[in-house]
Each structure stands twice: as structure tokens, then as C-alpha cells.
C-alpha positions in Angstrom: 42.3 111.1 -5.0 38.8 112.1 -4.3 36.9 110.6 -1.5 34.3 109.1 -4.1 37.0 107.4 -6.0 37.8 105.1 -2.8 34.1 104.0 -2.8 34.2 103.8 -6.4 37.0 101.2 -6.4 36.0 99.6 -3.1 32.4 98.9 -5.4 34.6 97.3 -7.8 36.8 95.2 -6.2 33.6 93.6 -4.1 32.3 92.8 -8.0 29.4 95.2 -7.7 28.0 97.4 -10.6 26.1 100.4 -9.0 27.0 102.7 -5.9 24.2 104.0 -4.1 25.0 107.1 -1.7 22.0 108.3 0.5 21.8 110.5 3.7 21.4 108.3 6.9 22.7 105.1 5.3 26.1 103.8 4.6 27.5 103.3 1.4 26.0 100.4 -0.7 26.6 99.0 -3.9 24.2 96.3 -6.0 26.3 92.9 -6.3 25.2 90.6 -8.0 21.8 92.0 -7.9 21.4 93.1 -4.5 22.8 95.9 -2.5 24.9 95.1 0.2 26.8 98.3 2.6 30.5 98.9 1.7 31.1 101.3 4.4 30.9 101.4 7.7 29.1 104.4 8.8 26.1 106.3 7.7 26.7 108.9 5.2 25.2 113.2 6.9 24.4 115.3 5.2 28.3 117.5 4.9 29.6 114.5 4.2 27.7 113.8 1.1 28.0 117.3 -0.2 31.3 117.1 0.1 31.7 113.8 -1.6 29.2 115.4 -4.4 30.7 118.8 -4.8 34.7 117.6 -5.8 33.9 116.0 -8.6 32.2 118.4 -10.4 33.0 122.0 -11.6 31.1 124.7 -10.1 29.1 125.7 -13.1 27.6 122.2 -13.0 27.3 122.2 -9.5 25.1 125.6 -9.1 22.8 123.6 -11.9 22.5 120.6 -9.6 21.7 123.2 -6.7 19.1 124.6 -8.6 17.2 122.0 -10.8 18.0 119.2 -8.0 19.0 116.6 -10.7 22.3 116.0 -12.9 23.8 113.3 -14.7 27.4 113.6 -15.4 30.4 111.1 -16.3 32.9 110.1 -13.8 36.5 108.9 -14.8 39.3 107.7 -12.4 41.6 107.6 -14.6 43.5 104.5 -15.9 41.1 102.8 -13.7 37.2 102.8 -14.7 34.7 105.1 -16.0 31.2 105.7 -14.7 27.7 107.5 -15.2 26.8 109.3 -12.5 23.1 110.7 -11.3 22.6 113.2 -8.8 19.4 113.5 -7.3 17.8 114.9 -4.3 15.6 112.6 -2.0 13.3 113.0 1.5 17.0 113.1 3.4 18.7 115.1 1.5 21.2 115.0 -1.6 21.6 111.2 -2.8 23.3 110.2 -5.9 23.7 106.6 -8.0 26.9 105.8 -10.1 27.4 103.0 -12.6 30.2 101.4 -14.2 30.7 102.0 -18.3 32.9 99.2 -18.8 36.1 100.5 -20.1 36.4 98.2 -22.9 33.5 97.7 -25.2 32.1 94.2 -25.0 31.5 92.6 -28.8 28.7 90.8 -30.3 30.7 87.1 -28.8 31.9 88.9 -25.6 28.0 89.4 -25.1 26.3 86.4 -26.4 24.2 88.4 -28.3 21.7 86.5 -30.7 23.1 86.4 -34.6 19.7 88.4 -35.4 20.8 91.6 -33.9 23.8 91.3 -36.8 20.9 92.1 -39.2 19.9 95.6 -38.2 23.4 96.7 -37.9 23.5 95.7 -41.9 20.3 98.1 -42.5 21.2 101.6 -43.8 17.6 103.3 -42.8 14.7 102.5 -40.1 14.4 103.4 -36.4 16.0 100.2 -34.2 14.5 100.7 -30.6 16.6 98.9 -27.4 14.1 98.3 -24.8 14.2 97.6 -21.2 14.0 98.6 -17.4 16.6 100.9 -16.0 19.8 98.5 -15.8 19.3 96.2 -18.2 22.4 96.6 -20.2 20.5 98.5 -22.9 23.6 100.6 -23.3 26.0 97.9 -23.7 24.0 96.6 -25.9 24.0 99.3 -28.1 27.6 100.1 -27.9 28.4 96.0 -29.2 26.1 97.2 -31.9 28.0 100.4 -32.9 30.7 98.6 -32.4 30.2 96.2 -35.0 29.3 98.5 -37.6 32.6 100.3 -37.0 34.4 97.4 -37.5 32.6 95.8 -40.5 31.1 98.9 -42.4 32.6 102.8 -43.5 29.5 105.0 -41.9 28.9 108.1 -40.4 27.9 107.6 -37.2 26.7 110.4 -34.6 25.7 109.5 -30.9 24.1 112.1 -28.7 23.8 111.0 -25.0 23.5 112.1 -21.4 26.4 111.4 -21.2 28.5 109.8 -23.1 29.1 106.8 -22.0 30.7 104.6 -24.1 33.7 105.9 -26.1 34.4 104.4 -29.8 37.6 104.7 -31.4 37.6 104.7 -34.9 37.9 102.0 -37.2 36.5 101.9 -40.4 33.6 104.3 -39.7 33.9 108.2 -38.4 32.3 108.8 -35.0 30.9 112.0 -33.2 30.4 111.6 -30.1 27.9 114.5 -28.5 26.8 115.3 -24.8 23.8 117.0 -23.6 24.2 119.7 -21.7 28.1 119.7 -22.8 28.3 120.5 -26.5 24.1 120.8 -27.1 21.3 122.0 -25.3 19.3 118.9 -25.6 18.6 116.2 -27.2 16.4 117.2 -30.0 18.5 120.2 -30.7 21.1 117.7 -31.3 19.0 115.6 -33.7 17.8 118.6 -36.0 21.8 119.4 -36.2 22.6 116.0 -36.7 19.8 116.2 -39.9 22.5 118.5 -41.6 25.7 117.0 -40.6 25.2 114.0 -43.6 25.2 110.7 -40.7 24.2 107.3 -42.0 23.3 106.2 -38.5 22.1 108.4 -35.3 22.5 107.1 -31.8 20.2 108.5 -29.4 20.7 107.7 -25.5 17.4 108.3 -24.8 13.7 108.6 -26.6 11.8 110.7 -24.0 10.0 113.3 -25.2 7.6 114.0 -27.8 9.8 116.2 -29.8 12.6 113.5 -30.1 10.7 110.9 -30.9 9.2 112.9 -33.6 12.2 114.1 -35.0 13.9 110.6 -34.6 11.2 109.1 -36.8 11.7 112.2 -39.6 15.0 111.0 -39.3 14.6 107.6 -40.1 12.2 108.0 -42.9 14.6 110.3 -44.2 16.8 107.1 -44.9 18.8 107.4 -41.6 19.2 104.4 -39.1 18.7 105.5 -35.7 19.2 103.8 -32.8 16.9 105.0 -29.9 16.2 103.6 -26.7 12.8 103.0 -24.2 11.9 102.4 -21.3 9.6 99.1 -21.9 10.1 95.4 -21.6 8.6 94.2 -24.8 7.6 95.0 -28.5 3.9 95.9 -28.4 4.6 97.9 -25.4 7.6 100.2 -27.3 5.0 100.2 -30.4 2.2 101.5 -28.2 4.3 104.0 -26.4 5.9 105.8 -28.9 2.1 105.9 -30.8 0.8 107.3 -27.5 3.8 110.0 -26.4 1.2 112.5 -29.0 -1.9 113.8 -28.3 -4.7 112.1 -30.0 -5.1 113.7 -33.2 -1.6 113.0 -34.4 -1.5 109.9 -33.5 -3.1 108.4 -37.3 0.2 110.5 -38.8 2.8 109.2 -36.1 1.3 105.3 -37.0 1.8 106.0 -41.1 5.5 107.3 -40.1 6.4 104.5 -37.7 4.5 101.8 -40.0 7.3 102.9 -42.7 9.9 103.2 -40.7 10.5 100.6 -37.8 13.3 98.3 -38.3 12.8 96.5 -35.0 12.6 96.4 -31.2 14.6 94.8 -29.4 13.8 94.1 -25.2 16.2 93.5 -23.2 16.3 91.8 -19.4 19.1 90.8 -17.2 18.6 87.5 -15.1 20.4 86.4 -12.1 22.9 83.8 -13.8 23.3 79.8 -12.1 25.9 80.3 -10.1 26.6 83.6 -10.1 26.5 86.8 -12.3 23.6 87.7 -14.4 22.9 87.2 -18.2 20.8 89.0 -21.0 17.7 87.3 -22.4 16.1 89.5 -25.1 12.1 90.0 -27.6 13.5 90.6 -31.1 11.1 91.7 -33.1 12.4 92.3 -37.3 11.2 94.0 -40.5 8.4 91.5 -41.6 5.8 92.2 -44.7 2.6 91.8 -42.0 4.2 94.5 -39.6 3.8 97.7 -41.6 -0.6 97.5 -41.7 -0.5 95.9 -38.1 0.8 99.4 -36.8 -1.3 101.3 -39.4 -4.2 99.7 -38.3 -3.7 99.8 -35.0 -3.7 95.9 -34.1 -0.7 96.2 -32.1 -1.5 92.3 -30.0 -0.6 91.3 -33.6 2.3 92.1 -33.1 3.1 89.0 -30.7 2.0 86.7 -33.2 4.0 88.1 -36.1 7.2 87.7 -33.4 6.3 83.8 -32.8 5.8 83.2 -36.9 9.0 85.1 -37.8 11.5 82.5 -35.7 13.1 81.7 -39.0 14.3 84.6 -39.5 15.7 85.0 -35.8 12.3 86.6 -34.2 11.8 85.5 -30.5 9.1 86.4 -27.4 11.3 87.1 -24.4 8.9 84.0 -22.6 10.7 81.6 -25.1 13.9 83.3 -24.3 13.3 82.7 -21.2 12.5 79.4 -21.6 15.4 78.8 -23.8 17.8 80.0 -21.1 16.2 77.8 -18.4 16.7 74.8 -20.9 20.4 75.1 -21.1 20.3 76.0 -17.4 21.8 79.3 -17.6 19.1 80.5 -15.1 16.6 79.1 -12.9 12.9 78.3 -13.5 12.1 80.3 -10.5 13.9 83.6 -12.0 12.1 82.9 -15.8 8.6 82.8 -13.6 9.5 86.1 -12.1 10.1 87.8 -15.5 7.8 85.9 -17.6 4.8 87.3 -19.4 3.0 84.0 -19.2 4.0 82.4 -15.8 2.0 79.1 -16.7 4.4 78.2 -18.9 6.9 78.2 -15.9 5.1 77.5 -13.2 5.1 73.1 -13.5 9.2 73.8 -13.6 9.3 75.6 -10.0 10.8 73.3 -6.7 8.7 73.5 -4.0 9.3 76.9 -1.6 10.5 79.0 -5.1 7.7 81.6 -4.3 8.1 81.9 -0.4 9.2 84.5 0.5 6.4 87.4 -0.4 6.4 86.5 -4.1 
């Protein structure tokens, strides 16, 4: 077994979700939301190459060497899977690994609000999943897949760094497609994927300009890609895909998004009452007013077309928030923390809630 693997499981069996290895500390892992040590003595610098370098094949290992970053996926197998990042740091090499649950959690394993169930009916549109590193944007996406698999016969192609979640088939044929592994990068993947006849395009991750652009050519090509971002709310993912270009293509990227967006969805995880954590999400939908709000460029709109469209299963992440705290999933001092508009949480604190350097 590699060394690794025994912290892996050690991680596991303590509950926790992330291992964090860094030069002149001792293993830790985040459980429920912090990290604790799970190892006794500091990690130098041979030991932490050594635990690096025998999980990975040389070829991959010279790239880390050289470009100081690489994300890879991890399996002990019959056991768990994970998504590794190597990095270097001030002390040295340093590296993060996360579990990918090895089953893939469904739409009532989740929680997950009915509304989602509507973009996974659409057949065309760009379906943004929002949120801060570790918010479960991934699972979220694979209970999404998931579903469609299940329910509809699609052609479905997902290009990640890496894979993480694997699908089986069921009614739908999946291609499952890693950067660096079987394409260069991500938008090389998309402009293959353009000629490979999917219905629906899974992209791990929206960063650059070129993506982006080809993900919305994609969409507006009658494709439904999935993409995610690194923002916590709807206006923000609207504005930040508008303002990836340079100025004077910004008019054309507003027509192509104004035709195209299907919906955002933002996505937090709270600490859960007792333990545990749980999702609370911004849903914004297709609506008739959102097309000449991005046009125009009146993207605040876009808040108040989220608390008109509650019929049709539109919510702000405050009254998600709020709606949690209600049924006392979470506290009123962890809503006030993520909240937009604290005020609406602030008469619920208990006295001392915001000692503590808050």
C-alpha cells in the first residue's frame, strides 16, 4: 500500500473530507469544517516527496517538477477515490486531496430543491454551478448528470481535470474526458466535443476566456452545457463571465449570453445543527425579463427578477438561508456569516455569536 493511502484512510475513518500535507506540519484533514492533525509528526521535506512521487508515473511527475502544479485522481482501490492537487508553497512541495464519493449521491440523497429537475429537462442553454472552492459544486453536478441518465436517452460528454465522478450508463451514453490525459485542454476539448453530435457538455471548469467563449457558441448552438464558477451568487456569475473579455467584445458576449443562459445556480455548504454540513443554494431560471436585463446591462435586476420568480422555484441564497434557519437545520449565527444582508439575521443571533474576531 502506499504511504499516502494510510493517511488517506486514517482521513476517512476520523469523518474528514480533505487532507492537507505541508512541509513543517503534521498531517491534517478538514472535519467537519475544520482541520484537525492526524499524524503525529511534522511532515520534511524527503518525506513529502516521497509520499508525492509513488503515486504518480514519472511522466507526470517531471511535469509537476517543472510547472510546480498538478491535479491528478487518486484511487485506493475498492476503498475510495480522490482528487488530488499538487502544489508548491513557501516550505516546499505541499499537496490537498479530496474525497469523490464513490457512489453518486441522487437528487433525494442530496436534498436538492425540485427546481434544479427543470434544467436537467432543457435540451439547449448554458446552466452555470456557482460557488467557493468546496462547496459541493461537483456533487452537485454529478446528481444532475445523474438524473438525466436515468430519466432521458442523451449524449452526454464531460471534460474535467480530472474526472472525478464516474457515470455508468443507463439510458444515456457517456464520454468521460481528462485534461491533460486524453486532451490538451479544455477548450481543445470543447471544439472536439462541437463535432462529436452531444446533447449536453459538462465542463469542470469555466476559466478562461477561450472556454467560456466557446461554451456559450456551444449553447447557442442548441447544446446544454453545464459549466462551473467560481462566485457565490447570480449577478456575480452574470458579471464575470461578461467581464472575462476585453471591453469591446463585451456588447457581443451580452447578446450571446442574453440568448443563451438557462440558469445559475450558487451553491454554499453550512455547518449542519449538530453536526455535518448541508447545501443551501441562489437559483436563478429562464424568465421572459432576464434576456434585456443582461442585454442592457442592468445586472442588480437580476436580484429582483430571482425574488418575483419564487413560483416557479427561484430563490436568493439570503432566503435560503433563512429558510434553513427556520426549520433549524443550521444556526442563525452561521446564516449571518454567509448572508448577503446580515440585518435580516442579526435580531436572531444569542448573545456572544460574534465573539470571537467576527
Amino acid at each position: 500500500m502506499a504511504a499516502i493511502d494510510q493517511l488517506l484512510r486514517t482521513m476517512l475513518e476520523k469523518g474528514g473530507s480533505d487532507l492537507h500535507l505541508t512541509v513543517g506540519l503534521p498531517p491534517k484533514a478538514r472535519i467537519s469544517g475544520t482541520l484537525q492533525p492526524i499524524g503525529p509528526k511534522a511532515l520534511d521535506p524527503a518525506s513529502m516527496a516521497a509520499l508525492l512521487k509513488e503515486i504518480v508515473p514519472e511522466r507526470r511527475w517531471h511535469d509537476y517538477l517543472e510547472r510546480k502544479d498538478l491535479d491528478l485522481a487518486h484511487e485506493i482501490p475498492g476503498f475510495a477515490r480522490f482528487r488530488g492537487n499538487y502544489l508548491y508553497n513557501h516550505w516546499g512541495q505541499a499537496a490537498v486531496f479530496r474525497q469523490i464519493p464513490a457512489k453518486i449521491l441522487s437528487f433525494d440523497d442530496l436534498k436538492l430543491p425540485e427546481a434544479l429537475k427543470k434544467l436537467c429537462h432543457r435540451t439547449e442553454g448554458l446552466v452555470v454551478v456557482t460557488g467557493p472552492t468546496g462547496s459541493g459544486k461537483s456533487t452537485t453536478l454529478a446528481a444532475m448528470i445523474d438524473y438525466i441518465n436515468t430519466n432521458f436517452s442523451r449524449h452526454i460528454i464531460t471534460i474535467e481535470d480530472p474526472i472525478e465522478f464516474v457515470h455508468q450508463a443507463k439510458k444515456s451514453t457517456i464520454v468521460h474526458r481528462e485534461v491533460g490525459e486524453h486532451t490538451e485542454s479544455f477548450a481543445a476539448a470543447l471544439k472536439g466535443a462541437m463535432r462529436h453530435d452531444p446533447d449536453i457538455v459538462l465542463l469542470g471548469e469555466m476559466r478562461e476566456m477561450e472556454t467560456i467563449k466557446l461554451a456559450l457558441g456551444c449553447a447557442s448552438m442548441g447544446m446544454l452545457v453545464f459549466g462551473t464558477l467560481h462566485t457565490n451568487n447570480a449577478p456575480k456569475t452574470v458579471d464575470r463571465i461578461i467581464n472575462t473579455f476585453p471591453a469591446d467584445e463585451q456588447n457581443q458576449v451580452r447578446v450571446m449570453l442574453s440568448s443563451c443562459l438557462a440558469g445559475v445556480v450558487a451553491q454554499l455548504l453550512c455547518k449542519r445543527v449538530p453536526k455535518g454540513r448541508c447545501a443551501v443554494h441562489e437559483i436563478l431560471l429562464a424568465h421572459e425579463a432576464l434576456p434585456n436585463t443582461i442585454r442592457s446591462g442592468q445586472i442588480s435586476n437580476i436580484r429582483s427578477i430571482i425574488e418575483g420568480g419564487g413560483n416557479d422555484g427561484m430563490i436568493t441564497m439570503d432566503n435560503s438561508l433563512m429558510a434553513r434557519v427556520q426549520d433549524g437545520t443550521i444556526e442563525a449565527k452561521e446564516a449571518y456569516m454567509k448572508a448577503t444582508n446580515k440585518g435580516l439575521f442579526a435580531s436572531m443571533l444569542k448573545p456572544g455569536d460574534l465573539d470571537g474576531g467576527h
